[in-house]
N, C-alpha and C positions, 0 to 999 in steps of 0.2 A: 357364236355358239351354234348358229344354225351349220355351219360347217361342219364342227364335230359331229354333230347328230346326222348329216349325209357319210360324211369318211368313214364312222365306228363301223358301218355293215359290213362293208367289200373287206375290212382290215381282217375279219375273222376268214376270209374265203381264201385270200390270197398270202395272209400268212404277214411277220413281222420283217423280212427283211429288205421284203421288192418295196414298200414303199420309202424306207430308208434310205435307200440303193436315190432310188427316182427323184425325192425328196433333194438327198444334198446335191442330186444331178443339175437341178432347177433350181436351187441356192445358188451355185454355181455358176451357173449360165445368165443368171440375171446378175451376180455381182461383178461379174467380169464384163459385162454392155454395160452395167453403170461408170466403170472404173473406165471403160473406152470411151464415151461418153463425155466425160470430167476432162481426161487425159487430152481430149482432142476439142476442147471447149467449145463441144457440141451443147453443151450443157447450159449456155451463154447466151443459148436462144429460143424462142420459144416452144418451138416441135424437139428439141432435146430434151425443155425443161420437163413437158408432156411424158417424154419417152420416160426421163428417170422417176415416175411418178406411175407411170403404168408398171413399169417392171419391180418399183415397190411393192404393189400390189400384186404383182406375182409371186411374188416373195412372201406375203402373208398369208396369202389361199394355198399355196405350197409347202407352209409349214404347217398351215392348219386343217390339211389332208394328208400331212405323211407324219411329221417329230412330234407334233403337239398329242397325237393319237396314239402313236406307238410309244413313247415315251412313258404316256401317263398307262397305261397297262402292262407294259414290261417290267416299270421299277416296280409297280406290284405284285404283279406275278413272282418276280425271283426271292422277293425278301418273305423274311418268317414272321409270324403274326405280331407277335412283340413289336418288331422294329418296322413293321409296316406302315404304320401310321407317319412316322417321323421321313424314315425314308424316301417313301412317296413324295411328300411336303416338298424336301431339298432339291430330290433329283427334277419336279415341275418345277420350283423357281431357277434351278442351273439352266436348266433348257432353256425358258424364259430369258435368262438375263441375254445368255451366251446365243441365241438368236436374235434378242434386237441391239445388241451392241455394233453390227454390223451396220443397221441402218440407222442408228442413233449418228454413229461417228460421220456417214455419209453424207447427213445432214448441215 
């Protein structure tokens, strides 16, 4: 939580795309060292096991300064006050699911 409460400020300066952009840049980049990693049973040893476990954790301060933030503001912003409540709801649990599915299966 304390991560959102740093992310929220810079998000209004800099606007909703760049950290989206940066956000799945850094998804990326850690899931592709995980998958090299695994692929090259780096992962079989103990400074591998360390690395896939640090680049986790990249993975969740990553999301939780760019998707977890813009996400939860944007599906509010677009939708009309009727279906806002609901909509908001769905579109936080998709994000949610569809970011730890990645590292649930990793696992």
């Amino acid at each position: 939580m304390r991560l959102y409460d740093i992310s929220i400020s810079p998000g209004y300066a800099v606007g909703r795309r760049p950290p989206l952009i940066w956000g799945g840049f850094v998804f990326s980049v850690a899931l592709i060292i995980i998958a090299i990693l695994h692929a090259t049973h780096a992962s079989d040893h103990r400074g591998g096991q360390y690395a896939v476990i640090g680049l986790i954790f990249v993975y969740i301060v990553a999301f939780a300064l760019s998707w977890a933030v813009v996400v939860r503001a944007y599906v509010a912003e677009i939708q009309p006050m009727r279906t806002r409540g609901p909509a908001t709801a769905l579109g936080q649990a998709v994000c949610w699911v569809s970011t730890c599915i990645p590292v649930l299966l990793d696992a």
